[in-house]
N, C-alpha and C positions, 0 to 999 in steps of 0.2 A: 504494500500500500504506500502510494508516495502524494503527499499534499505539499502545495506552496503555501507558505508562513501566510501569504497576502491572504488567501484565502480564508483561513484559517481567521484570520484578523478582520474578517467581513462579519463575522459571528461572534467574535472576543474582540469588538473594538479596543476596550481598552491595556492590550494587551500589552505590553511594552516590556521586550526583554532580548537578548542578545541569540546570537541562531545557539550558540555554547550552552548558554542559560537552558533556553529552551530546551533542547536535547537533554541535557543531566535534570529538567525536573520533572519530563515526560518517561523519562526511564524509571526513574527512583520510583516515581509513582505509578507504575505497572507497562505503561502504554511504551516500549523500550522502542528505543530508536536507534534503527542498526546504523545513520549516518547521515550528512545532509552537505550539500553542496551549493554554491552559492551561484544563482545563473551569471552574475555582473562578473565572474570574477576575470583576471587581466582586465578588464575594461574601464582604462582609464584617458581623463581629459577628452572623452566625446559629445557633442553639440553637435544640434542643427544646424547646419549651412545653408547658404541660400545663392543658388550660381547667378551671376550679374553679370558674366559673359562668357565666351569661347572662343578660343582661337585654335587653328592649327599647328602645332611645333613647326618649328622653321627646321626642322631634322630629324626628324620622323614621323614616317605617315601615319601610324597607327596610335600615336597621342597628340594628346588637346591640351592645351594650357585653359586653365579656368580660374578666374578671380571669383572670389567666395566671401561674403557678407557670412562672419562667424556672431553680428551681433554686439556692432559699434567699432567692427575693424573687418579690415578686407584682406583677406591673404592670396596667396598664389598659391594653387595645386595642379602637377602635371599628373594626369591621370589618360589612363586606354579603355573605361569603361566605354564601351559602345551608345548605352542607354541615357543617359544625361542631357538633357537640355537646357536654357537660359530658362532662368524662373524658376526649377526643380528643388527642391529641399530635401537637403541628404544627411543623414549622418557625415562627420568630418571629425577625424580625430589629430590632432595638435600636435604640435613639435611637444615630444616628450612623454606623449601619453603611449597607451598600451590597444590592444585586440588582442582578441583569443586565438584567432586560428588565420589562417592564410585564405585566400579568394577561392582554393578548389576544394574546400570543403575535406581535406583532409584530419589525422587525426590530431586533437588540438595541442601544441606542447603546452609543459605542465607551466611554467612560465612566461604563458604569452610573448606577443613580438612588439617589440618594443620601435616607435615612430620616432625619427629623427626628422631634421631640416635638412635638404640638401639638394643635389642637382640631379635630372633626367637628362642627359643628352644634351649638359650643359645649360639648361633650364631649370632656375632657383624652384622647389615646390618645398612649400612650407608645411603639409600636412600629408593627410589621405580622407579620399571619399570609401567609406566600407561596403562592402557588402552583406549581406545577412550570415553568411559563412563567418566572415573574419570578426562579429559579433558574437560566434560562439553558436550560431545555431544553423536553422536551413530553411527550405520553401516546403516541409512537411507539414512546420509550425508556424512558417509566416507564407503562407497560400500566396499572399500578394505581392511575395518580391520575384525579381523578376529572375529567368533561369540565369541569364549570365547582366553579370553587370552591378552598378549601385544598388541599395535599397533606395525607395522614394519614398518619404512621407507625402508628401504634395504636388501633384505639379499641375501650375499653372496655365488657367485657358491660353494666355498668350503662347504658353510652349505647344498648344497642340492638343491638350489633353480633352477627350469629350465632358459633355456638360454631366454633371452628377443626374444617376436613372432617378426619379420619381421613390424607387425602394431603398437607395442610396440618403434623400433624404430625412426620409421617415426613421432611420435606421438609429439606433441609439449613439452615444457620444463614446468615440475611441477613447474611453478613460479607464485604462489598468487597475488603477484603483477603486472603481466605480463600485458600491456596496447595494448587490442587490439583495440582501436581507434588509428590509423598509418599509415603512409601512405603505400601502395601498396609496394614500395620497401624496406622498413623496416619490411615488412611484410616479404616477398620471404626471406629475409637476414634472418630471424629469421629460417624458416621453414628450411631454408640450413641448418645451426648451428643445430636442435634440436639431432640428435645422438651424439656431442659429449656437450651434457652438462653436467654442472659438477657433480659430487657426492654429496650425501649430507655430509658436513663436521659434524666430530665427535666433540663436544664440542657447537655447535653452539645453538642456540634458537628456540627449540625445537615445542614454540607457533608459531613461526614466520613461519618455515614451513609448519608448518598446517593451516597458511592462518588464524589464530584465532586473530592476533594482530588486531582486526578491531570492528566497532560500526554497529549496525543494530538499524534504525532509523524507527518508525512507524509513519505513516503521515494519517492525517485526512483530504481527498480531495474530496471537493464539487463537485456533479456532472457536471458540467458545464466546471470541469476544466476537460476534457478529457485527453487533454495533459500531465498530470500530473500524469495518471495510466501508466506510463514508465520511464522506470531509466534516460532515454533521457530526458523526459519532468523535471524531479526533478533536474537532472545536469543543464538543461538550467537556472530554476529560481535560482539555486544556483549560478551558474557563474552570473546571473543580481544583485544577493544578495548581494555578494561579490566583484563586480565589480573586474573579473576575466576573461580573454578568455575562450570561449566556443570551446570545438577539438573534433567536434561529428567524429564519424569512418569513414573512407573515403572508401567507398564502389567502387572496382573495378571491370570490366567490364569482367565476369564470361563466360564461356560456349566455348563448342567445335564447329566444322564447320559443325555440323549435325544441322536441323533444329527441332524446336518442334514441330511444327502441322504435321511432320509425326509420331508422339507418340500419340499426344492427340488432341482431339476434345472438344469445353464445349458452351454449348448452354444453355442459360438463359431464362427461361419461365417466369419469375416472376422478372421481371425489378426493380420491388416496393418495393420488398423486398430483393433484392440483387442488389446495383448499380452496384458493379463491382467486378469481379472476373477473380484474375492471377493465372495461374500455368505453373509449369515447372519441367522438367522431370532430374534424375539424375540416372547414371546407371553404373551397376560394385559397387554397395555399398559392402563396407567392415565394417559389425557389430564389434564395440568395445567400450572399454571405454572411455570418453572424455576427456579432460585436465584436469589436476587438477585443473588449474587455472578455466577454467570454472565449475569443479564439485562445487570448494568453493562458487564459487558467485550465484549459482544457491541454496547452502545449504542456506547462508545466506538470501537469500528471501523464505526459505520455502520453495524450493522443490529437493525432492528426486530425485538425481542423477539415471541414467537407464542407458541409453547407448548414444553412440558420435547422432546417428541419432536425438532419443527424446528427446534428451540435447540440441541439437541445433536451433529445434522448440521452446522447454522453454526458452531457451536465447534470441534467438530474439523475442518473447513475450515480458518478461520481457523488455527489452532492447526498444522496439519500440513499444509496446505497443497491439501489432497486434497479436493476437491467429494466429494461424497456424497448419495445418492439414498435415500427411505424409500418401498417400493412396499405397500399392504394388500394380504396375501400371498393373501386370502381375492378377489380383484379378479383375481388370476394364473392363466387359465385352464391346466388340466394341469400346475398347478405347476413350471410351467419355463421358463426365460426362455432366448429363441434370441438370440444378437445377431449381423444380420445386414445388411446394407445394404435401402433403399425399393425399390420398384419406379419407374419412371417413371410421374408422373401421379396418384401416391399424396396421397392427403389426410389429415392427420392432426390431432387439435385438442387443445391446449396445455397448459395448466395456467393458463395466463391467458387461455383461453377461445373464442383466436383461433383459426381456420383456415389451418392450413400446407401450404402443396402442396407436395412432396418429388419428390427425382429417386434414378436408382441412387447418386448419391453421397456421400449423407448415410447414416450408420449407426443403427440404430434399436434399442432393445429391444423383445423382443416376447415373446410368451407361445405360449403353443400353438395359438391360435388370432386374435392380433391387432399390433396396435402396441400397448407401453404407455408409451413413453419417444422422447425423441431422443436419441441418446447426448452424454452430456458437455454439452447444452444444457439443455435441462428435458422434465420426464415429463410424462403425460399425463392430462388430465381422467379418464380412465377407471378409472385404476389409485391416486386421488390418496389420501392420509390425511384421515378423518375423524374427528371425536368419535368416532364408533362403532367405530373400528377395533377388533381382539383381539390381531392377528398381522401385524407388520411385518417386510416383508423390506429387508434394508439393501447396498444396490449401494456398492461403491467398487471403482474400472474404472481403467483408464489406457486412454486413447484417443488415438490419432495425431493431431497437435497439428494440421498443415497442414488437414489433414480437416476436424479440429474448427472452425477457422478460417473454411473456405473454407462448409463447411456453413452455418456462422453470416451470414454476409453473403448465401449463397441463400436460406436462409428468413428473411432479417429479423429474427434474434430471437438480441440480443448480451446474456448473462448474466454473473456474477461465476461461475460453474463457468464458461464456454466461455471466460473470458478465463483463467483459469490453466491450463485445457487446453492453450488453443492454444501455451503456451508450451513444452511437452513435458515432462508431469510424467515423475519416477522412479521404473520397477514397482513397488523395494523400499518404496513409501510404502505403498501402496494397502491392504494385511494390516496393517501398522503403525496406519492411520489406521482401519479398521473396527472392532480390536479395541480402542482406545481408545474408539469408541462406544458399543464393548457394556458395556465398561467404566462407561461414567457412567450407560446405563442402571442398571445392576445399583444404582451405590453414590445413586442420584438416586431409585430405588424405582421406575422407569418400567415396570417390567414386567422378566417372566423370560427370560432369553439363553438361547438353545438350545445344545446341546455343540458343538462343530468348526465348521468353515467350508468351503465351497464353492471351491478356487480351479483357476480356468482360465488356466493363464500358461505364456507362451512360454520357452523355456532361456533364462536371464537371467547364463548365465557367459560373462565375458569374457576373449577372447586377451590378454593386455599384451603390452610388450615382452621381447624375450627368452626369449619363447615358453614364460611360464611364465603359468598359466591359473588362476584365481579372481576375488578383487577386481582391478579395477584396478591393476599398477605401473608406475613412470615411475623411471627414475633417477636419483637424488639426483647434480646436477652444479652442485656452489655455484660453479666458476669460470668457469665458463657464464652463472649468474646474474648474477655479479658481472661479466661483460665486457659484457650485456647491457646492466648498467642504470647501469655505469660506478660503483660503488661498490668498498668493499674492506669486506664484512660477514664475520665470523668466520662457520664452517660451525655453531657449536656456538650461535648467533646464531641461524641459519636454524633448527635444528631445533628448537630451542625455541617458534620463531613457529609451525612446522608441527605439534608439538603442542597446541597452544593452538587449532590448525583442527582437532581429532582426525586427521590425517594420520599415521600410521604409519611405521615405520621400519624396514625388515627386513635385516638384514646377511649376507651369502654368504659362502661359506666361502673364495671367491677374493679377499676383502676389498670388494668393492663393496656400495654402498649403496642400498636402491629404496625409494621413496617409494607406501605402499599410499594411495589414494587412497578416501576416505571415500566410500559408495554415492551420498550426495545430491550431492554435488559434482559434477555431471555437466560442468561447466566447465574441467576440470580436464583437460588430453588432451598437452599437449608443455609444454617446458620453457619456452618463453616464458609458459605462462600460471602455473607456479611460482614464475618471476622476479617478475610482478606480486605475487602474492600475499609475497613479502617483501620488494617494494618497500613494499606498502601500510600492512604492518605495523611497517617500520622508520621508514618517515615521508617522505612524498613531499618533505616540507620540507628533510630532512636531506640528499637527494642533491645531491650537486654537479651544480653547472650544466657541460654539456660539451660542445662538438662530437660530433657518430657520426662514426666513424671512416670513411674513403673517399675516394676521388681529387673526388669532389663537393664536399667540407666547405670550400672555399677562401674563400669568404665571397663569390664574385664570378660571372658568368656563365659558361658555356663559353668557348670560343673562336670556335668557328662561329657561337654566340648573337652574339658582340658584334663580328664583322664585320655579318650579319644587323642588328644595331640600327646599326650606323654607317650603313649603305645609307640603311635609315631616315631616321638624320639629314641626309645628303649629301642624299635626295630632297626633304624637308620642306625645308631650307634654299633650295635651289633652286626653292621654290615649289609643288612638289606634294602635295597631299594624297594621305590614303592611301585605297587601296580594297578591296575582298574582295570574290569571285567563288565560286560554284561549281566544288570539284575533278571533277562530274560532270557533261555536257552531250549534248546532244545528237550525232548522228552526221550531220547536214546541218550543222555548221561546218565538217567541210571543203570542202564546195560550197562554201558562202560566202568561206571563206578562198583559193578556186581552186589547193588542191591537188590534184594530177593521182590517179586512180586509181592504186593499187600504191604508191604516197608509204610508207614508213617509218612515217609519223606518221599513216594510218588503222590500221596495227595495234594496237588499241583494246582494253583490256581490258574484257568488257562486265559488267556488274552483274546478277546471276540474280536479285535481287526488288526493279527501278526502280519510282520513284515515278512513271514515265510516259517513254514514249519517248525526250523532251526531256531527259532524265535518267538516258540509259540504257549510257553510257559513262564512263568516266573519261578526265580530258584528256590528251594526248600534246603539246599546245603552250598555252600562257595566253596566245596572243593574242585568242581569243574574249573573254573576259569582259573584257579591257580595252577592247575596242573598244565592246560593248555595254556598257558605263558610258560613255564618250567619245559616243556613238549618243543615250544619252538624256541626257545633259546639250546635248547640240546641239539636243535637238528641243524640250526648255523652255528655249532661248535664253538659256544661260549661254553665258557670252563667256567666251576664253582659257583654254580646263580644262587642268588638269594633274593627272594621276592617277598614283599607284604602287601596286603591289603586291609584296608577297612571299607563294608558295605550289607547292605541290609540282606535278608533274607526274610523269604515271605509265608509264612507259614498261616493257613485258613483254618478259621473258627468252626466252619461247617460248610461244606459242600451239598447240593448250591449253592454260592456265595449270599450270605444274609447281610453282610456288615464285611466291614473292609478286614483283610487279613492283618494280624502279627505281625511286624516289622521288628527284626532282630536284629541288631548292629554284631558283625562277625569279625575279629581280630583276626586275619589267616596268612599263618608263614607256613613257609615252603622253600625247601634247598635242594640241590644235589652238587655231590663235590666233596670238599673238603668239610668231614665235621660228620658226627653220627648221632643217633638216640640223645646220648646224655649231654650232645650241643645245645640240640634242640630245647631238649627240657633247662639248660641252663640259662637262654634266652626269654623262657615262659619264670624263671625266677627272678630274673632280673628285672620284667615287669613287676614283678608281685613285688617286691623290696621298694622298686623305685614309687611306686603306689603307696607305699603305708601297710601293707601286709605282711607284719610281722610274724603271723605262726606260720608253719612250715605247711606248704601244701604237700596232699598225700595221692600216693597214686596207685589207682588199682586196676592191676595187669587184663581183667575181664571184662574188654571197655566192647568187645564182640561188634567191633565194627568192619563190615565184612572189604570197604575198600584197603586195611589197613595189615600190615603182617603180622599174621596170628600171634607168634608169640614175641614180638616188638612193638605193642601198641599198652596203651595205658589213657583209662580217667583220670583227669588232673580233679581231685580234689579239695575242695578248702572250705576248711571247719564245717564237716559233711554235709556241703552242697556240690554237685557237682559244676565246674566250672566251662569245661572243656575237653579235649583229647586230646594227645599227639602219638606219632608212631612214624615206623618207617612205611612207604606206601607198596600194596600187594604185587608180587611181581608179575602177575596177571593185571591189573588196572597197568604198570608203565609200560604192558605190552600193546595195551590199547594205545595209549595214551604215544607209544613211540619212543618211548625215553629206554634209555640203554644202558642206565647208572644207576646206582641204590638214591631214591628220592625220599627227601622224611617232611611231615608239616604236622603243624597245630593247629587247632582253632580254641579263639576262646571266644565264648559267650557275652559278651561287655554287660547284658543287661544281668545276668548272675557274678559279673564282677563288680560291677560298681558299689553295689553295698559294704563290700568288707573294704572297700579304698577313703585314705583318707590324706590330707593334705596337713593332719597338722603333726608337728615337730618339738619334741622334748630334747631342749637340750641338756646333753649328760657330759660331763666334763672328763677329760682326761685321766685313766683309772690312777689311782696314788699308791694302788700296792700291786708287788707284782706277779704274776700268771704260774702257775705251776701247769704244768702238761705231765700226762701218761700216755705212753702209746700201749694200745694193745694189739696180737694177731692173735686170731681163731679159727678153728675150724667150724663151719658150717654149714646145716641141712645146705643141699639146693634148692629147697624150698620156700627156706627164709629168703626174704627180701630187703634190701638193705637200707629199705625205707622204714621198716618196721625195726628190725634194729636201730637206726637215729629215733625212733620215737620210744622206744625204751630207754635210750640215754637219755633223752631230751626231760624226760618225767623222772626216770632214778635220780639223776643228777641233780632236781630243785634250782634254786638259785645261785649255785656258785658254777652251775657250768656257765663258762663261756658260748664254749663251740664244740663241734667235734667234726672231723674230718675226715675221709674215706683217702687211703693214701694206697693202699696196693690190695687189688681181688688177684686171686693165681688158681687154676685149675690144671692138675697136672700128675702124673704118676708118682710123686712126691704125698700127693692128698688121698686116702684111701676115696674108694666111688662113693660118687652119692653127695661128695662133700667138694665146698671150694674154701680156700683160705683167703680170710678177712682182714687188713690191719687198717684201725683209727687212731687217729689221733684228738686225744680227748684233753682240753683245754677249762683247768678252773679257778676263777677270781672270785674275791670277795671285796666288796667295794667299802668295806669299813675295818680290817683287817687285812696283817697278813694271816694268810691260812699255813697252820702246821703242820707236820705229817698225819696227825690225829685224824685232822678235817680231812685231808684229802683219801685219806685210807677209808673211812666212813663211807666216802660217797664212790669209794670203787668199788669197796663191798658191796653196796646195793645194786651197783651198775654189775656187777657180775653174776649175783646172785638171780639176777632177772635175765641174763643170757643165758644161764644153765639151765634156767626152766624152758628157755626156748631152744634145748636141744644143742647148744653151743657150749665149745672146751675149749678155754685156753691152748693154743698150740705150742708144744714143749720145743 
């Protein structure tokens, strides 16, 4: 969206503030301005001239020497414009001043070119006569300069030029500044005055004429602010910005004592996609040029001046935000327009010439016999404005935005009406925005308005809250805002800000307060988007920086998170890298994994739209994708992998799915290489320690998991809950699987771990007496387990053990059968003595006496 400040300033007269200013207080307060550039700019020491003669160079054919009245002094310019005559009044820029850009309309340097005094061909020329190029612009935006050559403001009968047409006359006063937001009778007063306005004065400022003194500001506006795709809507938040009166146009009461519906008929097939649609008929049009004032302000947004008719539909576009349609009424077969959806297969052609092929879901205008329009994109060759017209009829519609949209992307053909369609304009524009066009007809002399208007519209009253029914209310609840946006704004604060948005105030007799919601505002629906609106206004700047309030705001991660990342660092330290899998796989991993039919873990939640068979479950165990990562790093012959993972597993409440499955967070390592069994398990300890899990986890060899080798697998236990498994993997599963090396992995359960974890920390100082150690070795069943052994020491020994430590197992001809030799090393401190032989002998006796019952003898 791009507006000129001027215009802006036609509705904010009193607006007065720098293009800098402007930008930093349009931003702060929502309406942000991606940039704005200034038309004048290079453009310096330019005046109107006025030529008082010509001669031909005495040496060269192709220049004229020209003395030029700047306006109380006469200079010399040698100039090659073709188009100049005695009398002409031109721009002329001065020994010293600046232009934008060169005569060929190339692209402008960033420093303009700078005018000296000096000679052509040995002929003094004091200045230059410009052209509309070398002012920075072109004949897109100024229709009336000429292709090659000077600009003319003026030129003189004596030079030739014809007598001004009759529509020339009539026609309003070339004043760039000219405020048509006015009332009705400053209107007429004007329109009386325009044949004798003044000349344009010789000497005067040359930019200023041309409507170039002015800032074209580009603005970044969220969908939502609808309002805000019109020069209307940008005035209004600048008059709240500025805390300024807002002077929108004062639209007067148009039309002859003939009525419309003997012109036109319009009948709406398609309610859904068109609420409501006004037209009105204008007749006797007289084609011409439009104001200058309005050619300038229409260049400044970007668009090419045409004629008063299609000037006047871009105006009020622009202006109120409403696309607008001009159909020759006399083109309208049965003078009635159906608006109704295409047929499939329909062909329809443009207004740019092209060929559109249409489906039932594009909405069309048509007439009684054909297509004449697409709706809300552009009308159709058939029905187009010519010279010739008499009687135009003028559509302004509100059409269903997505429609609009999606229509546009099927036929190839994105316009500035389908782009503010699609944003879902406001019905209450549409009648607003037609009768401000009959409006400038009438006061522009374009021809005569017909009486009434045509309108076809849906019941446009709204329920609010509170079940009271009109405009829009919401209720005015400041400490709602104020808990929102963590400030402490006075109520009388807010209401102020919410009249300065024309927001209304209506008070009940119960004492509450509702907030009537202005019709354009269609943004405006709960209390959170009231809070913005006086955050924006009080000043994003001004609020205090805060926490949101909530058990979240602690500045730190969960708890579950940050066991979850310690796992992490315990696996990563230990050498494994991490990995990720698919929570969805196939239903032949259980084959593979040689789980038995009826297993628990094939009841499988299944996915109703897989990416493919291989994908057509969710997991109930993550040993699959670890093994298949472990699979293919063995078959590109990486040596020693270590892989981890952390990821859900999905286990179902009941089949058919009643309620969403069990979500299991899985800890899963996995190696092959260097390292065996008791690596494994020493990895699964070193979480447990680095977690707060001080007693010893236990482990029982009967963990009967069929992917796992029979007598190398084990339940990790702790404090009899089961927590997990590890083992080495079945030499049958890594033939599946492809792997050619002994493979070992764990899983733990995180949500049966996280109970016994904890993060807090006793510190114990430095022991002050010191350690007596005994090693023993025994002979032992092979039945005993040498986990069960540490936990008979761990209990004999009470409080003075330290540690004890497994230092040498041997099995060997040496050992009668049956039996393997055991030696630990058993470690005892006492933290308030030292301990004597007494103590320490005590606590062997119990520690031995408990191994003889377990079938163990000292080895002599």
């Amino acid at each position: 969206m791009n507006t000129a400040l001027s215009w802006i300033k036609a509705y904010v007269p009193q607006l007065e503030c720098t293009d800098q200013e402007y930008c930093d207080a349009m931003t702060l307060s929502g309406t942000k301005v991606e940039g704005f550039e200034r038309r004048d700019k290079n453009l310096e020491k330019i005046v109107v001239g006025q030529i008082l003669s010509i001669e031909r160079h005495p040496d060269a054919d192709k220049l004229i020497v020209c003395q030029v009245d700047i306006g109380g002094e006469t200079i010399q310019i040698v100039t090659g414009a073709p188009n100049v005559k005695v009398g002409d009044k031109v721009p002329v820029v001065l020994d010293g001043g600046k232009v934008a850009g060169g005569h060929d309309g190339g692209p402008l340097p960033e420093e303009g070119i700078k005018i000296k005094a000096g000679k052509l061909r040995g002929v003094p020329s004091n200045g230059m006569m410009c052209s509309i190029e070398e002012l920075g612009s072109d004949r897109n935006m100024y229709p009336e300069a000429p292709e090659e050559g000077i600009y003319l403001f003026e030129r003189s009968p004596e030079a030739g030029s014809p007598e001004k047409t009759a529509h020339e006359k009539n026609a309003p006063a070339e004043n760039p500044t000219e405020n048509p937001a006015q009332t009705a009778a400053q209107t007429a007063a004007q329109t009386a005055a325009q044949g004798q306005q003044e000349p344009v004065q010789v000497g005067a400022d040359a930019v200023e004429l041309l409507g170039l003194h002015d800032t074209v500001f580009e603005y970044e506006v969220t969908s939502n602010r609808v309002d805000c795709y019109s020069v209307l809507g940008v005035a209004r938040e600048a008059a709240a910005t500025f805390r300024k009166p807002f002077v929108p146009p004062v639209v007067k009461e148009t039309g002859n004592g003939e009525n419309v519906h003997d012109y036109i008929s319009v009948e709406v097939q398609d309610p859904d996609l068109c609420p409501r649609y006004c037209a009105r008929v204008c007749k006797n049009i007289k084609i011409g040029p439009s104001p200058k004032w309005m050619q300038r302000r229409l260049a400044a947004s970007g668009i090419r001046p045409i004629n008063n008719l299609v000037d006047i539909t871009n105006y009020v576009m622009e202006e109120y935000g409403q696309p607008m349609h001009a159909f020759d009424l006399d083109t309208i077969a049965g003078h009635k327009i159906i608006v109704r959806r295409a047929k499939d297969g329909d062909e329809f052609q443009t207004l740019d010439g092209q060929i559109r092929r249409l489906d039932s879901q594009v909405l069309m205008i048509c007439d009684a016999e054909k297509e004449v329009g697409i709706a809300g994109i552009m009308g159709g060759e058939n029905s187009k404005i010519t010279d010739k017209v008499q009687t135009v009829l003028f559509e302004a519609a509100i059409f269903n935005g997505p429609n609009i949209r999606k229509s546009a992307k099927r036929i190839g053909l994105r316009t500035d009406s389908s782009g503010k369609f699609e944003k879902g304009l406001e019905p209450h524009n549409a009648l607003d925005a037609i009768n401000r066009a009959c409006q400038l007809i009438e006061e522009l002399g374009c021809g005569e308005v017909v009486g009434g208007v045509v309108d076809v519209a849906q019941p446009m009253t709204e329920v609010a809250a509170g079940g009271k029914t009109g405009r829009k209310l919401l209720p005015f609840q400041p400490e709602k805002y104020n808990n929102l946006l963590g400030t402490d704004i006075p109520e009388a604060d807010m209401l102020e800000m919410f009249a300065r948005l024309e927001i209304e105030t209506v008070k009940e007799a119960d004492g509450s307060t509702w907030l009537v919601i202005p019709y354009f505002r269609q943004d405006l629906n709960c209390d959170a988007d009231m809070a913005e609106e006086v955050a924006r206004f009080y000043g994003y700047d001004k609020i205090p920086t805060t926490l949101p309030s909530g058990e979240a705001t602690a500045g730190k991660l969960s708890y579950k998170l940050r066991i979850e990342q310690k796992a992490r660092d315990i696996a990563e330290y230990c050498g494994f890298s991490q990995g990720m899998s698919y929570s969805f796989e196939s239903p032949r991993v259980f084959d593979k994994l040689l789980i038995p039919e009826g297993d628990e873990l094939r009841r499988t939640v299944t996915i109703s739209n897989p990416l493919g068979e291989d994908f057509s479950i969710m997991r109930t165990i993550s040993l699959n994708g670890m093994l298949t990562s472990l699979s293919t790093n063995y078959n590109r012959r990486n040596k020693n992998v270590r892989l981890y993972e952390l990821g859900n597993i999905y286990l179902p409440k009941a089949l058919p799915l009643t309620e969403l499955p069990q979500e299991r967070m899985q800890l899963t390592l996995g190696f092959y290489g260097e390292g065996d069994f008791f690596t494994m398990k020493g990895v699964v300890e070193e979480f447990f320690t680095s977690t707060g899990m001080k007693k010893r986890p236990t482990y029982d060899p009967h963990a009967g998991k069929p992917f796992l080798h029979p007598g190398r697998q084990a339940l990790i236990q702790y404090d009899g809950c089961t927590v997990g498994y590890l083992g080495e993997v079945h030499p049958q599963v890594l033939d599946n699987y492809e792997i050619g090396a002994k493979a070992y992995v764990a899983v733990l359960d995180m949500p049966n771990v996280i109970p016994f974890t904890t993060f807090d920390r006793k510190y114990e100082g430095i022991a002050k007496y010191p350690a007596v150690t005994r090693d023993i070795s025994m002979v032992v069943p092979k039945a005993v387990l040498a986990g069960d052994i540490e936990q008979l020491i761990a209990q004999r020994g009470g409080k003075l053990l330290e540690s004890c430590q497994l230092f040498d197992i041997y099995e060997g001809a040496q050992i009668m059968e049956g039996y393997k030799s055991m030696a630990y090393s058993i470690t005892l401190r006492a933290k308030d003595r030292t301990l004597e032989d007494n103590d320490v002998n005590a606590v062997m006796k119990k520690i031995l006496n408990g191994l003889e019952q377990m079938g163990i003898v000292l080895r002599q």
